[in-house]
C-alpha positions in Angstrom: 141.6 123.3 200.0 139.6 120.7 198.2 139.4 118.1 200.6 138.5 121.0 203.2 135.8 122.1 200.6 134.0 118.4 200.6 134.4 118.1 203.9 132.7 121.2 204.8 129.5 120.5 202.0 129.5 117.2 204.3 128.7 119.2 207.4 124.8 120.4 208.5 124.7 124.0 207.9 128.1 124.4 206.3 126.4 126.3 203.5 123.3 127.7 202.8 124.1 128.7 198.7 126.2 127.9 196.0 129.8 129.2 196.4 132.5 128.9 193.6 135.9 129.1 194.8 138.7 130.2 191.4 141.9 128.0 191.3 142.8 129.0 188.1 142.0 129.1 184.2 143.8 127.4 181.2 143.4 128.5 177.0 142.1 125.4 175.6 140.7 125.5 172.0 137.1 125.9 172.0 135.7 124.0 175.2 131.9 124.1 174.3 131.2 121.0 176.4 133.2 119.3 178.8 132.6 116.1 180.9 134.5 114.9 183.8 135.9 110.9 183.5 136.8 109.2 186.8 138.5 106.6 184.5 141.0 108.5 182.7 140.6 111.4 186.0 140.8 113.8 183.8 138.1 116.2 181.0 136.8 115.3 177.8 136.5 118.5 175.8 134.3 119.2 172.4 135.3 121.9 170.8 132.8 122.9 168.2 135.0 121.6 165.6 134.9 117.8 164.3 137.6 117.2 167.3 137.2 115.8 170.5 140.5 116.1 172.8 140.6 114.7 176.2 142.5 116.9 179.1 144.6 115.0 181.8 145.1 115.7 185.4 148.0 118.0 185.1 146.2 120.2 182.1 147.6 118.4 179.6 146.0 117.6 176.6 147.1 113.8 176.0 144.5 112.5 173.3 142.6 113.8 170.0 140.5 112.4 167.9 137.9 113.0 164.9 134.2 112.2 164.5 132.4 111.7 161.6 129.7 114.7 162.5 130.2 118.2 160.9 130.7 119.4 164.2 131.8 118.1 168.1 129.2 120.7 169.9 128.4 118.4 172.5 129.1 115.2 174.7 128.3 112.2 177.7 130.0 109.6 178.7 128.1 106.1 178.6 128.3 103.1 179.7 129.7 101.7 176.1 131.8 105.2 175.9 131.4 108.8 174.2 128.3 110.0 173.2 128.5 113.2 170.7 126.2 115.4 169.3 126.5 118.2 166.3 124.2 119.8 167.6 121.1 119.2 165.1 120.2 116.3 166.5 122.7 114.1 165.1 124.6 111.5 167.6 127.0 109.4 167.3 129.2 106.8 170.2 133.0 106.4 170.1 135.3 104.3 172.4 137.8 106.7 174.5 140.3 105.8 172.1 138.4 106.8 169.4 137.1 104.2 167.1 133.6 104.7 166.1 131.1 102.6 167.7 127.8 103.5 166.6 127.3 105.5 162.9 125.5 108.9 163.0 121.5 108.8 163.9 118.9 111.0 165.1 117.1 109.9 168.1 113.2 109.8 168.0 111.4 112.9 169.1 111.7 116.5 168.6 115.6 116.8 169.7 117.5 119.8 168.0 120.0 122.3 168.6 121.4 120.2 171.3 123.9 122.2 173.4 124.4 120.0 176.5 123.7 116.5 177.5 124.2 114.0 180.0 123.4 110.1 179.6 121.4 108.2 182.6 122.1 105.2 183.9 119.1 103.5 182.4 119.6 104.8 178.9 117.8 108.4 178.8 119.2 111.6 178.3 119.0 115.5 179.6 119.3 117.7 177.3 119.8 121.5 176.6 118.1 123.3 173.8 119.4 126.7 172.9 116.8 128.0 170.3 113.4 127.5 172.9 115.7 127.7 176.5 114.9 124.2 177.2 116.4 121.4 179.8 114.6 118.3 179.1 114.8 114.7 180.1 113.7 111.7 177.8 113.6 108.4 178.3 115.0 105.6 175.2 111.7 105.5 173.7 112.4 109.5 173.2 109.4 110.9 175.5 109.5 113.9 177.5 110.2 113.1 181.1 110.3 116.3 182.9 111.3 119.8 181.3 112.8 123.0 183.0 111.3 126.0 180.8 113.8 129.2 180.4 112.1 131.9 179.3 109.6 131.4 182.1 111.9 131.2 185.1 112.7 133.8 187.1 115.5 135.2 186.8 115.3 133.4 182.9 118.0 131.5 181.4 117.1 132.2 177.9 120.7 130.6 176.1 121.2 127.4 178.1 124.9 125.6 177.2 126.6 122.7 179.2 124.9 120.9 181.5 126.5 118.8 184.3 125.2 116.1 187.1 126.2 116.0 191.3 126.1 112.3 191.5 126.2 113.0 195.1 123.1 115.2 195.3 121.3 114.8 192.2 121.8 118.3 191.6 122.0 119.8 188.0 124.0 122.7 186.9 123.7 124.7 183.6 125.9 127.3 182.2 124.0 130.9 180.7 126.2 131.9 177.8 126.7 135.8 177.0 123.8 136.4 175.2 122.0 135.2 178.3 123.1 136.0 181.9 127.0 134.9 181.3 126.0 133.1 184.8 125.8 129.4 186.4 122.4 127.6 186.7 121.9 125.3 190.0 118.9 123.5 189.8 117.4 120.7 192.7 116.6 117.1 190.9 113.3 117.8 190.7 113.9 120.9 188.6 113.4 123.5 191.5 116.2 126.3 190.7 118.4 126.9 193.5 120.7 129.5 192.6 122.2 131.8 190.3 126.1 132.5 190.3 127.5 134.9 187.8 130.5 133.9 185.9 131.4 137.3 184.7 134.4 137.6 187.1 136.2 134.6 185.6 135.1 134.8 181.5 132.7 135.6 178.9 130.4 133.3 177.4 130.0 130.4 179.3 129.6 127.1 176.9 130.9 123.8 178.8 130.8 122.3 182.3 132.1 119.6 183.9 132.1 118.4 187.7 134.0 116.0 189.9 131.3 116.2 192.7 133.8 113.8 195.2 136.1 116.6 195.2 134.0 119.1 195.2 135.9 120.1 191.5 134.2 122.0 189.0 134.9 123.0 185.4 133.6 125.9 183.0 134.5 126.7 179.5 134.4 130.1 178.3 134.1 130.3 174.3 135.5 134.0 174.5 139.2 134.1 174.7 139.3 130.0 174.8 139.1 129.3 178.8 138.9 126.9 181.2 138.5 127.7 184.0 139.1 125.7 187.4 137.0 126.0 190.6 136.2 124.7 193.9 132.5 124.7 194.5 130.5 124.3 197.8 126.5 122.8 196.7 123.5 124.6 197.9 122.3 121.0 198.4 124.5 118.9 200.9 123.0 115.5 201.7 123.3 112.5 199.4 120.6 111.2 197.4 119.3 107.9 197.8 120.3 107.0 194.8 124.2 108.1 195.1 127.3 107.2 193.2 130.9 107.8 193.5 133.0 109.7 190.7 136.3 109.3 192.7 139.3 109.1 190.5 140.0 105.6 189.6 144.0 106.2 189.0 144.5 107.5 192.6 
């Protein structure tokens, strides 16, 4: 099914909108934010607690570990490792096995109540704000790049979560929790919103996301109930972007 799936994205006109296709859900502790690691091939999970656990292929969970913020709300994966956030505004970097590279800071700029973010290549982040239904880019000097407004899209996503990144497409996709739309966000990479999918079929209250775009995998964290849930996922957007990378597992 999967490699049918990419193949098919692959294909002029295969699809024309965003299509999630349900393999199957797992209760995992808390997965507020999720992120996909074509190292290990398998889902770094922060749970809203100080832990960060890290899934493996099969489901399991083969790795835990402790930060030194009050809470794991959120996290990227760098080029030097994990980057976490409490959600305040407080970050700090730790190695995959969990040794503490970088102590607690704040970055520079207005950055709080971060829900979601993902690392760029050249050192900037994206970033989801809860309290003003913001997803924002800034760059290592901490200025505003670009910024996708909530409350004044149509339909709004007004409680923004997990955020993840088609390396493929240069798509981005944000997850709506319940006292939003409970739906997924699919945005173009210039911001332009694509689609809307609701996730009320499959859980409640939407926090984390994850993608394997060279599979065509996609992952979703429901905070009701504990869920993960597993899905195929066809792109609205199907050719590569210039600027294309590979996430292919590197174990297999």
């Amino acid at each position: 099914m999967r490699l049918l799936l990419v193949f098919l994205c692959l294909l002029p006109g295969a699809a024309t909108a965003l299509e999630l296709f349900h393999r199957h859900t797992l209760n995992v502790r808390g997965p507020s934010s999720l992120e996909f690691d074509p190292t290990m091939c398998g889902v770094w999970i922060a749970n809203e607690g100080r832990e960060v656990a890290f899934m493996g292929p099969k489901g399991e969970i083969i790795r835990r570990f402790d930060t030194a913020l009050f809470t794991a709300k959120s996290l990227t994966l760098t080029s030097e490792g994990l980057l976490i956030s409490d959600g305040t505004g407080r970050f700090e970097m730790r190695s995959r096995e969990g040794e503490q590279l970088v102590e607690p800071y704040r970055l520079p700029g207005a950055v709080w109540d971060v829900e979601g973010i993902i690392a760029r290549e050249g050192g900037g982040l994206v970033i989801t704000q809860e309290d003003d239904a913001r997803v924002w880019e800034i760059d290592t000097d901490g200025k505003e790049l670009w910024a996708i407004e909530g409350f004044s899209m149509t339909p709004p996503m007004v409680e923004p979560q997990g955020i993840a990144y088609d390396r493929r497409t240069g798509a981005l996709y944000v997850v709506d929790d319940q006292e939003g739309s409970n739906s997924l966000f699919e945005f173009a990479p210039d911001g332009t919103l694509l689609a809307q999918v609701s996730l009320r079929e499959w859980g409640r209250d939407p926090e984390g996301i994850a993608i394997q775009a060279d599979t065509g995998t996609m992952w979703i964290g429901f905070d009701d109930g504990g869920a993960l849930a597993t899905f195929d996922y066809l792109p609205t957007l199907r050719e590569e972007a210039s600027d294309a990378t590979s996430d292919a597992c590197a174990l297999f």
